[in-house]
C-alpha positions as semicolon CSV with decimal commas, in nm:
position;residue;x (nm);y (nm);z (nm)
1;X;1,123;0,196;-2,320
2;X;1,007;-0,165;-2,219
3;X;0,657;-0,147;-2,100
4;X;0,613;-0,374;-1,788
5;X;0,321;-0,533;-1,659
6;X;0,013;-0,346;-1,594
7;X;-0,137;-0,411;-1,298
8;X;-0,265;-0,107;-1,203
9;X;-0,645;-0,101;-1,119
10;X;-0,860;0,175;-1,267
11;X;-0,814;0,518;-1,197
12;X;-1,149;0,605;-0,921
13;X;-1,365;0,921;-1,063
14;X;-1,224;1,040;-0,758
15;X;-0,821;1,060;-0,889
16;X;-0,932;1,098;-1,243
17;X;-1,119;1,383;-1,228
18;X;-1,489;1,462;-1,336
19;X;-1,604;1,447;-1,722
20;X;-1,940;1,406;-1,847
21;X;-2,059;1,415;-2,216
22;X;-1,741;1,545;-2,290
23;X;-1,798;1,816;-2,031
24;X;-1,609;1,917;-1,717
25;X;-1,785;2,028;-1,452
26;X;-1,672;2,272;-1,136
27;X;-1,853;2,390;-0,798
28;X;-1,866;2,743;-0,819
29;X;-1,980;2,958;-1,147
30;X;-1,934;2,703;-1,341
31;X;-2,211;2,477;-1,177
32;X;-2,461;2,719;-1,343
33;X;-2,307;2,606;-1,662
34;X;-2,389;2,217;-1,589
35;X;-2,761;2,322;-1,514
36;X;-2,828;2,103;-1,751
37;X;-2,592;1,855;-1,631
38;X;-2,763;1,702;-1,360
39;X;-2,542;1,392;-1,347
40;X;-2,221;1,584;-1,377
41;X;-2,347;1,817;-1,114
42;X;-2,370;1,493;-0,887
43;X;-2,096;1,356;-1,004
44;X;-1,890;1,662;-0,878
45;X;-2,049;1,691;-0,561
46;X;-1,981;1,313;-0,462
47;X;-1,603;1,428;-0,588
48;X;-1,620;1,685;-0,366
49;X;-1,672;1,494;-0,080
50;X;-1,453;1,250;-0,160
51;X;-1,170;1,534;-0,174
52;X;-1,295;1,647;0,181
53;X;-1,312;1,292;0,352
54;X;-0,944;1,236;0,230
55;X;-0,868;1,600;0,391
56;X;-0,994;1,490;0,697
57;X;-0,891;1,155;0,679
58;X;-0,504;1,272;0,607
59;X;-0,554;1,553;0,937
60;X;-0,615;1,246;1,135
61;X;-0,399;1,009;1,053
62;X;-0,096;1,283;1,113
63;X;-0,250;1,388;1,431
64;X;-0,250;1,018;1,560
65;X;0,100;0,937;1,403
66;X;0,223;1,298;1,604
67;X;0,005;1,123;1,897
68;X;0,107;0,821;1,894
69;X;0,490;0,878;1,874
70;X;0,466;1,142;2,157
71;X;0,257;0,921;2,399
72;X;0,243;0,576;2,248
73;X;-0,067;0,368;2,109
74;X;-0,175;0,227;2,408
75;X;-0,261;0,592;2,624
76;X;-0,343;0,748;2,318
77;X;-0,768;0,835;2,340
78;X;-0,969;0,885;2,061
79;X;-1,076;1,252;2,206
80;X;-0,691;1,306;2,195
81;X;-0,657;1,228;1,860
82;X;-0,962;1,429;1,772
83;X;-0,809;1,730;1,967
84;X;-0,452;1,718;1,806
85;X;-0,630;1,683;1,488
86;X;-0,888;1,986;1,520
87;X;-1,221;1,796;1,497
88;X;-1,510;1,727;1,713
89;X;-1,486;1,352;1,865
90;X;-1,840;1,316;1,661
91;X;-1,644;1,415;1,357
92;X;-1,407;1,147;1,409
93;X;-1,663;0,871;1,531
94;X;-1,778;0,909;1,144
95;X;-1,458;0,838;0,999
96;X;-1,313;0,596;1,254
97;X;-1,507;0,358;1,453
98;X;-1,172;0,252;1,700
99;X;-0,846;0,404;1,774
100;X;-0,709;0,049;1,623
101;X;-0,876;0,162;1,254
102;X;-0,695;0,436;1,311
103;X;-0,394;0,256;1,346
104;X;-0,445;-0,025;1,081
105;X;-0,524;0,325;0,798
106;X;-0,222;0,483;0,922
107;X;-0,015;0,151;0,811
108;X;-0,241;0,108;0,491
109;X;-0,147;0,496;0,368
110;X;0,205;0,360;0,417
111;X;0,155;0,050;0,225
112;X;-0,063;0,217;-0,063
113;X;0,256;0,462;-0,111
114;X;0,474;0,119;-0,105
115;X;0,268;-0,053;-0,343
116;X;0,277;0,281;-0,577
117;X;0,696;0,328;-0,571
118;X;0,626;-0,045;-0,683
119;X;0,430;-0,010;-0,987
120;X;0,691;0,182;-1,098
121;X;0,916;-0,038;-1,102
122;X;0,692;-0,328;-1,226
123;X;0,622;-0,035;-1,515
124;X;0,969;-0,061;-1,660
125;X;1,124;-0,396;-1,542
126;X;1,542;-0,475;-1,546
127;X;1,512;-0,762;-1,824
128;X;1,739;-0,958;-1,591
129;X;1,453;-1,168;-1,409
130;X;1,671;-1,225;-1,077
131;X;1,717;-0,851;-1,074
132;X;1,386;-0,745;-1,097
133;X;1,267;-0,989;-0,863
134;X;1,545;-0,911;-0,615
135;X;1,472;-0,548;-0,658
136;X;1,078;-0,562;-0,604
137;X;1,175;-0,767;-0,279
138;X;1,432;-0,534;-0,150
139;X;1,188;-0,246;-0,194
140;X;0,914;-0,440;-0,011
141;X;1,157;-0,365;0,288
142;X;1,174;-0,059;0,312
143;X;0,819;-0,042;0,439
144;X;1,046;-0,004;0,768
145;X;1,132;0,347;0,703
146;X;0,761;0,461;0,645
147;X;0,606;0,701;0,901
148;X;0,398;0,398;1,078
149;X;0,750;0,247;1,176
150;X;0,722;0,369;1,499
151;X;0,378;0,349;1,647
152;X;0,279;-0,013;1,541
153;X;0,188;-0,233;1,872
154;X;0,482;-0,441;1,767
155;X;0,708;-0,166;1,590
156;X;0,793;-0,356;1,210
157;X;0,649;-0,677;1,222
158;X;0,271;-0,698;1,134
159;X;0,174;-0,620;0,847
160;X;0,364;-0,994;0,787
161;X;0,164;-1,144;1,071
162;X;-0,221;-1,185;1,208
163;X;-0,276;-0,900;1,488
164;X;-0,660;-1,074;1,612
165;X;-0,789;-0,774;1,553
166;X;-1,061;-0,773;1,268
167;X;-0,904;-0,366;1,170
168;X;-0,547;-0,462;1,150
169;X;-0,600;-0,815;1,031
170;X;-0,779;-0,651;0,757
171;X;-0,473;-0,432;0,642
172;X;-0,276;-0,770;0,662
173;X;-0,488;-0,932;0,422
174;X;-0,480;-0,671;0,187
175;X;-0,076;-0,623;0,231
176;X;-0,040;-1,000;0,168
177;X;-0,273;-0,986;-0,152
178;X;-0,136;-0,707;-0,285
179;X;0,235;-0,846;-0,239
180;X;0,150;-1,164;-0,440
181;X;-0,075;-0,989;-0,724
182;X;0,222;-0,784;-0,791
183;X;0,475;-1,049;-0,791
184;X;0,261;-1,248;-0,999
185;X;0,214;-0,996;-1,241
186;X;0,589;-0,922;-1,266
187;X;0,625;-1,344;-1,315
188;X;0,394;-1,329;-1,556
189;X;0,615;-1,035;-1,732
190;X;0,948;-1,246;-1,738
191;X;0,748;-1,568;-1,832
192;X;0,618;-1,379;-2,169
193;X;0,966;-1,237;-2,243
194;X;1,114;-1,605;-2,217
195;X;1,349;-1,522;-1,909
196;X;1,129;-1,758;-1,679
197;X;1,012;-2,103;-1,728
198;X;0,643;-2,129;-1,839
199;X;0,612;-2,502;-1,713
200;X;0,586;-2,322;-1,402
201;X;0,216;-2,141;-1,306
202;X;0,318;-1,767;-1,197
203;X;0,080;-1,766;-0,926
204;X;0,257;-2,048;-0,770
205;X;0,621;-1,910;-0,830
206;X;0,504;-1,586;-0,675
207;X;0,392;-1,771;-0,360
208;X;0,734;-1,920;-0,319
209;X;0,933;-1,576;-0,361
210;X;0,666;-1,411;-0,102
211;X;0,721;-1,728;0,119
212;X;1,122;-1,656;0,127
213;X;1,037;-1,256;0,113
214;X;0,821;-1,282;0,418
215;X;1,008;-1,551;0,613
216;X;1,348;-1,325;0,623
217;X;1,136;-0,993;0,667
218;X;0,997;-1,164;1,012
219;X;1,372;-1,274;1,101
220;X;1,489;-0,928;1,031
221;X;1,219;-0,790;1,273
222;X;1,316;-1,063;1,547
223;X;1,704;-0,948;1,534
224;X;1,797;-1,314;1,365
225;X;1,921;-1,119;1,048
226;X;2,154;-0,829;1,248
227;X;2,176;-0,596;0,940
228;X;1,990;-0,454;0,619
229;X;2,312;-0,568;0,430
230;X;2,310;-0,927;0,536
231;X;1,953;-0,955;0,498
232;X;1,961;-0,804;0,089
233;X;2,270;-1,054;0,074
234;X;1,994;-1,326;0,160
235;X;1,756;-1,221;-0,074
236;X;1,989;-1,190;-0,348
237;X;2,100;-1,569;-0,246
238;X;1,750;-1,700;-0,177
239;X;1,656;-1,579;-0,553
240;X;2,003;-1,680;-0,764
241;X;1,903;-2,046;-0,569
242;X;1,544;-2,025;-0,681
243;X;1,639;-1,912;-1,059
244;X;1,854;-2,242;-1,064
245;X;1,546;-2,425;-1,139
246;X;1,311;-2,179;-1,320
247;X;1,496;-2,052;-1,587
């Protein structure tokens, strides 16, 4: 099997799990085992908390989504949230300053899950250039059927567009940099196999595809493209055109 382009960033201590000296260390009876481990013993509490933020983080985030769907954003309160969710309001005040960072998380769990299914396919490419590139765009799309679909202040469009808020602007930033650092990486790809003109700088040719990506994904939100049929027809169109000249 091909291997595709790696952009994944390095595993956190958190996902990876804890090893030290060659040594894994546990809470429990095995701590007493690491007595001598004092920076494995750290090491696992610091995972250990990590672990428990994401708990509570995750509790939150479905609590608000439940909220927010049942209510809508703008009556939702924070001591709602913290209610449906089983936590003190002080307990939420440490993991979420506003109800919009509650928001903006809830849409960047649904883009880091996005940008995952992704990798995979950046992982194991088609070696047809206009179908891999039509098929990372296409997927891009179906960030409309994530769980955030319905609760965002202007149901699908942001994250394609500035919010003026500095939480939600944030998640745009990171939505629109993650977008192009995978595209690039997967121009990059077809560029060393040949299949893709190298007169061309990736970066650049990545910014183009997002341009055409993002410019029907904002039609398809304002009802100009009626259907997800007509607007994958688009795509495919929008990349054969581009491939005229790059290949």
């Amino acid at each position: 099997m091909r291997r595709g382009p790696d952009v994944r960033k390095s595993a956190a201590p958190e996902a990876a799990g804890v090893a030290h000296r060659g040594m894994a260390c546990a809470p429990g009876p095995v701590r007493r085992r690491c007595a001598e481990e004092p920076d494995s013993l750290m090491t696992v509490e610091l995972t250990l908390r990590g672990r428990q933020k994401m708990v509570v983080r995750d509790s939150v985030l479905d609590a608000a989504l439940s909220l927010f769907s049942e209510v809508g954003y703008q009556k939702a309160t924070m001591q709602a949230i913290a209610t449906k969710a089983g936590i003190g309001i002080a307990t939420l005040f440490r993991h979420f300053k506003t109800k919009a960072s509650v928001l903006a998380d809830l849409v960047r769990r649904d883009l880091e899950e996005l940008f995952s299914e992704s990798q995979t396919l950046l992982d194991d490419p088609p070696e047809d250039p206009k179908a891999g590139i039509t098929a990372f765009c296409l997927l891009m799309v179906t960030i409309l059927d994530k769980r955030s679909k319905s609760i965002r202040l202007k149901p699908t469009l942001w994250p394609a567009t500035s919010t003026g808020r500095a939480e939600t602007d944030e998640v745009v930033r990171y939505a629109d940099a993650e977008l192009r650092r995978q595209l690039t990486a997967l121009v990059k790809y077809y560029q060393k196999n040949g299949t893709i003109s190298d007169a061309f700088k990736a970066p650049e040719l990545a910014a183009i595809i997002f341009y055409v990506y993002n410019s029907y994904y904002v039609e398809f939100n304002f009802g100009l493209i009626k259907t997800r049929a007509q607007l994958s027809k688009k795509v495919r169109e929008s990349v054969g055109v581009l491939f005229e000249s790059w290949t």
